[in-house]
Kinemage of the C-alpha trace (Angstrom):
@kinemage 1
@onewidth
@group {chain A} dominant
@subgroup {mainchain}
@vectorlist {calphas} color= white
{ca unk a 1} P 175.227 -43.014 -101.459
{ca unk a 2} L 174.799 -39.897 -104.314
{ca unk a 3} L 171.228 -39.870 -105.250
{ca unk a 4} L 171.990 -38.361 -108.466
{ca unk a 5} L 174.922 -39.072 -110.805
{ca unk a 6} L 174.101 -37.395 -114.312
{ca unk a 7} L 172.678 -33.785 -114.211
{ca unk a 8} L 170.731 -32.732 -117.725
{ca unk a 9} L 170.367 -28.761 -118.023
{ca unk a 10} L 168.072 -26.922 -120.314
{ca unk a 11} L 170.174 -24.563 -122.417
{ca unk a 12} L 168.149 -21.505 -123.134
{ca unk a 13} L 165.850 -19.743 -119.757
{ca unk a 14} L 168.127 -22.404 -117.002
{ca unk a 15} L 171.766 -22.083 -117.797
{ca unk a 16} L 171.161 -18.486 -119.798
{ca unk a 17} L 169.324 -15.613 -120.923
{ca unk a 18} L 168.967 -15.331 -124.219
{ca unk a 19} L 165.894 -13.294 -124.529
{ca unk a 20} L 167.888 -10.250 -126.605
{ca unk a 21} L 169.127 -12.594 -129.141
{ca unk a 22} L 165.894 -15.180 -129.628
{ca unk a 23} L 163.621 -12.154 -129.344
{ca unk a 24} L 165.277 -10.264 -132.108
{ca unk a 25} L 165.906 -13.070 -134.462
{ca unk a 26} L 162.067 -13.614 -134.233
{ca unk a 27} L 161.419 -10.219 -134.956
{ca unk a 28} L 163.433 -9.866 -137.865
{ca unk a 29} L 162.246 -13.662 -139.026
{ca unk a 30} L 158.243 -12.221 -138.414
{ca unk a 31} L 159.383 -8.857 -140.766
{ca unk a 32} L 160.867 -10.997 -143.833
{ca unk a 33} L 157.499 -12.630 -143.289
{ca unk a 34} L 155.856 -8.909 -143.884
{ca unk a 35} L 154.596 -8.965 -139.825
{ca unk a 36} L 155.819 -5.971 -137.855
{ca unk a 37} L 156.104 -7.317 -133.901
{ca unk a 38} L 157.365 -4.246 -132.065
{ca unk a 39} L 157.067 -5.545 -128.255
{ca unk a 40} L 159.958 -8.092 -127.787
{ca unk a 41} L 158.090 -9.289 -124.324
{ca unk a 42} L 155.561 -10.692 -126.220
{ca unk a 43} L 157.990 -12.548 -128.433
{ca unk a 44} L 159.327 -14.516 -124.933
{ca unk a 45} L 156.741 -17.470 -125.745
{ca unk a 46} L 159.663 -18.347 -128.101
{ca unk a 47} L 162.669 -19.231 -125.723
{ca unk a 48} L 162.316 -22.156 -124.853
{ca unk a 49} L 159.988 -24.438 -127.261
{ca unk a 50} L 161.525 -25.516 -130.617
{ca unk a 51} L 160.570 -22.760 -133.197
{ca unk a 52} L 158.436 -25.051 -135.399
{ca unk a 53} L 156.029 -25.560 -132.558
{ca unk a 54} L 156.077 -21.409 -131.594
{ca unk a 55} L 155.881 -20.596 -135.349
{ca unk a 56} L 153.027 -22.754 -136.198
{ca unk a 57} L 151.152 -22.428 -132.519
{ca unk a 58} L 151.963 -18.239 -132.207
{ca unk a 59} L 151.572 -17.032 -135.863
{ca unk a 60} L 149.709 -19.808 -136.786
{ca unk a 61} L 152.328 -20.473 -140.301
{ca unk a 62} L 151.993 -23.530 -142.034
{ca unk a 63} L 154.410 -26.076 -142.672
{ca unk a 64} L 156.289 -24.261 -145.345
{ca unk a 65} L 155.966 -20.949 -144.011
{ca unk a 66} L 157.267 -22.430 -140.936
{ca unk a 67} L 160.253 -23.598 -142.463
{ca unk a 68} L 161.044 -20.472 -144.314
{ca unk a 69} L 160.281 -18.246 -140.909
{ca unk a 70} L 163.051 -20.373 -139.149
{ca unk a 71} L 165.390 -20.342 -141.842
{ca unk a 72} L 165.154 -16.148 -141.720
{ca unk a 73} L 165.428 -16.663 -138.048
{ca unk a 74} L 168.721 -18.642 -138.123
{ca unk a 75} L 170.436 -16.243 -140.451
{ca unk a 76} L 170.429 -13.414 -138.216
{ca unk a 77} L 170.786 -15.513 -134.960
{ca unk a 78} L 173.953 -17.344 -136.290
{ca unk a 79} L 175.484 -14.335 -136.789
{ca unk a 80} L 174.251 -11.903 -134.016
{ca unk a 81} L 171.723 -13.491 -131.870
{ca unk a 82} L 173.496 -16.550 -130.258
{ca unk a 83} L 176.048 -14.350 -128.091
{ca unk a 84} L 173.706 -11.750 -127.216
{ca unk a 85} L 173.311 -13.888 -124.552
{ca unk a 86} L 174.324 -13.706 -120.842
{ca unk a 87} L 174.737 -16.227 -118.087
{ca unk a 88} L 172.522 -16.273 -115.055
{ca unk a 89} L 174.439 -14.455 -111.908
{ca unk a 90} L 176.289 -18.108 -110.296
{ca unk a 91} L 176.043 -20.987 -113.307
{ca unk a 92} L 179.581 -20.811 -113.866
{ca unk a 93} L 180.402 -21.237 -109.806
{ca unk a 94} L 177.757 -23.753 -109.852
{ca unk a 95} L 179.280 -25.854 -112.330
{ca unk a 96} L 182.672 -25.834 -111.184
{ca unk a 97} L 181.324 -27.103 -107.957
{ca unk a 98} L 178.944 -29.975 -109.502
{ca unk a 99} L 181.886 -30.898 -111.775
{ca unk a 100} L 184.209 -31.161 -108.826
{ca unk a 101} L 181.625 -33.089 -106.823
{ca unk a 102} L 181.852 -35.723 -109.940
{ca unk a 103} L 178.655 -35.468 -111.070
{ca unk a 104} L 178.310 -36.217 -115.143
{ca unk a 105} L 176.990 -32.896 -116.722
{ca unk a 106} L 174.781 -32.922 -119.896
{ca unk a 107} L 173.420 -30.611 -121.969
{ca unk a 108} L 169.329 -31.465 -122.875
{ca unk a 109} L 167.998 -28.621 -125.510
{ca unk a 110} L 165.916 -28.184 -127.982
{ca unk a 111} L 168.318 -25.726 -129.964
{ca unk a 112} L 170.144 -27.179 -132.367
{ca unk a 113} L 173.485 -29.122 -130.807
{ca unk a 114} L 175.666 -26.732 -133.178
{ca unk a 115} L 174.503 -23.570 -132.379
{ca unk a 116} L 174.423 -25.150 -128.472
{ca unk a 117} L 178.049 -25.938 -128.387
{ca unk a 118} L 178.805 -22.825 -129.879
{ca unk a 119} L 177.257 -20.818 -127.120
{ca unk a 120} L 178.756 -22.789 -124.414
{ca unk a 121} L 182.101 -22.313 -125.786
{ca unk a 122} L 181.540 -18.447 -126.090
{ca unk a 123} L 180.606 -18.872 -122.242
{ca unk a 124} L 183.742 -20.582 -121.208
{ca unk a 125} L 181.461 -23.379 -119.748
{ca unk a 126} L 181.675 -26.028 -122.228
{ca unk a 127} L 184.814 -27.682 -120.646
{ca unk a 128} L 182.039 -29.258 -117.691
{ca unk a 129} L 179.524 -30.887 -119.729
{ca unk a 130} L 180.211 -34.233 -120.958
{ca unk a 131} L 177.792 -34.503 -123.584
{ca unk a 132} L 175.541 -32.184 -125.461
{ca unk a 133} L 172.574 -33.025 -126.904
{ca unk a 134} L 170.191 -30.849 -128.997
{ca unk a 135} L 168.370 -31.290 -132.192
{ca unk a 136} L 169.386 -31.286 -135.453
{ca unk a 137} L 169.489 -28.522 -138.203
{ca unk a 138} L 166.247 -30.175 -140.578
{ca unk a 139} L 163.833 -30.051 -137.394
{ca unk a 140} L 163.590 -33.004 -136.136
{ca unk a 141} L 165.007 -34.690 -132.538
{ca unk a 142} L 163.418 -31.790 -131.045
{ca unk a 143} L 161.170 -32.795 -128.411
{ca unk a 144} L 162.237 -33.038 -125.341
{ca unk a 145} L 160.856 -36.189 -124.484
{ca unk a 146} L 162.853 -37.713 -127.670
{ca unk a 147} L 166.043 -35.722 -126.878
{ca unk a 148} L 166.131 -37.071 -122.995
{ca unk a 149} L 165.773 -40.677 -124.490
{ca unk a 150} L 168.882 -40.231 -126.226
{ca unk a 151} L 170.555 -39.094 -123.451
{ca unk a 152} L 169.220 -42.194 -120.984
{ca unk a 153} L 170.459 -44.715 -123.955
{ca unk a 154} L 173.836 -43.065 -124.101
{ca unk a 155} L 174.182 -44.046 -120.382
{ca unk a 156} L 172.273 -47.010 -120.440
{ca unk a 157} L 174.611 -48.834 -117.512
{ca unk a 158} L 172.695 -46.285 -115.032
{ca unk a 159} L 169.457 -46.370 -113.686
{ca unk a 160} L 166.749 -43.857 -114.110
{ca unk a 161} L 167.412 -42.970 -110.347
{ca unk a 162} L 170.741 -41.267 -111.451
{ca unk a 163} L 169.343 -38.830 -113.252
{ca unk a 164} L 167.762 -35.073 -113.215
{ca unk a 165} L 166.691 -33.008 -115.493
{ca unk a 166} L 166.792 -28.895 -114.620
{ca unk a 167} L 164.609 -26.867 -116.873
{ca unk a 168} L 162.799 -23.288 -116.806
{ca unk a 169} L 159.397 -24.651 -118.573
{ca unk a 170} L 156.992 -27.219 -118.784
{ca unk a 171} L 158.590 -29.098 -121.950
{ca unk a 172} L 161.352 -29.989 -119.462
{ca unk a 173} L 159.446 -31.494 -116.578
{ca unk a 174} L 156.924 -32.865 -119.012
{ca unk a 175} L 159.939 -34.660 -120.894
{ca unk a 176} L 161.294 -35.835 -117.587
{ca unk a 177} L 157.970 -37.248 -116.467
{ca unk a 178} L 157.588 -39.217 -120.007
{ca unk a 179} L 161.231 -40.554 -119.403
{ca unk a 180} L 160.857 -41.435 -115.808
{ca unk a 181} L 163.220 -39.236 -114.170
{ca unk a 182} L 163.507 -36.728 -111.538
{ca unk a 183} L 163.381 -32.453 -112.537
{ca unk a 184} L 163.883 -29.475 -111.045
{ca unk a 185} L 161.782 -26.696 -112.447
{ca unk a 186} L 163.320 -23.674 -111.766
{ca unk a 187} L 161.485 -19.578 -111.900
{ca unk a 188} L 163.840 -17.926 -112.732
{ca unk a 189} L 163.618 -18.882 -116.171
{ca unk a 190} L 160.895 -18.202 -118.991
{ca unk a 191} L 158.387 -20.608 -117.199
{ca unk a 192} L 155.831 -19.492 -114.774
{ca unk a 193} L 155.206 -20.820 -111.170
{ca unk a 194} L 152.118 -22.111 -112.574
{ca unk a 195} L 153.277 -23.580 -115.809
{ca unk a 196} L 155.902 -25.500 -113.960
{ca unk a 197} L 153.819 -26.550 -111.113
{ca unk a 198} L 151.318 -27.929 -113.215
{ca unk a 199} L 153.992 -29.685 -115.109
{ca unk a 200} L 154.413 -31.651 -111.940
{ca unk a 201} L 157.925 -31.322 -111.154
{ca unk a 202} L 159.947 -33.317 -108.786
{ca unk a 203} L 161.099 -29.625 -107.278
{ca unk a 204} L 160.342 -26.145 -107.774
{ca unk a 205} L 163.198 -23.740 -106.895
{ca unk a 206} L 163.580 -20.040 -107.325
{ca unk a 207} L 167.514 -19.382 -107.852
{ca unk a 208} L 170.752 -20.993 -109.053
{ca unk a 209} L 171.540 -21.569 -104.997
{ca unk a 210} L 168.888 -23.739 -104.364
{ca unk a 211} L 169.620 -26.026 -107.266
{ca unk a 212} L 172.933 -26.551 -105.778
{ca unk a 213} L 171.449 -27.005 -102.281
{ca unk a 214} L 169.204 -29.839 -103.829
{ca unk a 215} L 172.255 -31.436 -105.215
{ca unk a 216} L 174.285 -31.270 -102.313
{ca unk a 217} L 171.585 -32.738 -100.072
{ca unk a 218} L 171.187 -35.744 -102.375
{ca unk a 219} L 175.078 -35.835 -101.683
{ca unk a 220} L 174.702 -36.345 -97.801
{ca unk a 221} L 171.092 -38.349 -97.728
């Protein structure tokens, strides 16, 4: 009997690395806000959270300021920053396999579902997920807690036992947790060992291979 049935991925640090395109975007956001941020590594707290939560927390903006910062942020990353983007090495072979297996892929992220779809079509990989779910354009349905509950109604004739969610930081495993279902925290990502381990994760793993040997086992136990 399949442990798992529906798979949720994270979008941005699990299926791809979009540090060129988020980074940037925040940089030229921070400059129509008159702040110069040279050092793009330092701008990698943003992949990952939604941006009204880095905006506020990082440059400590207030609500409006927050607003406008993301609104400067979306006009270059709708037109630039989405595709510079690339694929972790074995996502696409990973897919095809999962998909083949008959598991239900889902997208779980808290970037905006039209920007998400976009980037999986520009990827070639949007043919394996069933459903995408991310949050909308004014800001809100963008925790991850909230945008896992949608997910779990959506399939509400399975049990929280059928499902995973496989994320590169703490907002993942923490959403999972709230929700009641298994995660998979995975390092290669934007989250730390330490940020995912104290996130309390059902696994840890270190590549795109040991996802799929997780998967597989549940296949066989």
């Amino acid at each position: 009997m399949d442990k798992y049935k529906i798979i949720l991925f994270d979008l941005d640090g699990t299926l791809s690395d979009p540090k060129i395109g988020i980074t940037k975007s925040v940089q030229y956001a921070l400059q129509k806000m008159d702040i110069d941020e040279p050092n793009f590594d330092k701008l990698e707290c943003f992949i990952g959270p939604p941006l009204q939560a880095s905006f506020a927390e990082y440059y400590e903006f207030d609500k409006e300021n927050t607003q406008k910062a993301i609104d400067y942020y979306r006009e270059r990353f709708k037109d630039k920053g989405m595709f510079e983007n690339e694929l972790y090495l074995y996502i696409p072979l990973l897919l095809k396999s999962l998909k083949e297996q008959q598991y239900t892929l889902v997208v779980a992220t808290s970037k905006p579902t039209v920007f998400s779809e976009q980037i999986l079509k520009y990827f070639n990989i949007d043919q394996y997920f069933e459903l995408v779910v991310g949050s909308y354009l004014d800001g809100t349905r963008t925790s991850k807690t909230e945008i896992i509950q949608y997910i779990l109604d959506k399939y509400n004739e399975h049990r929280l036992d059928d499902f995973i969610m496989i994320g590169d930081r703490k907002h993942d495993i923490i959403g999972a947790n709230n929700t009641g279902i298994d995660s998979i925290g995975v390092t290669y990502g934007y989250g730390s060992f330490k940020e995912l381990s104290n996130s309390n994760p059902t696994h840890i793993v270190n590549s795109v291979d040991e996802i799929k040997d997780i998967l597989i086992a549940s296949k066989v136990e």
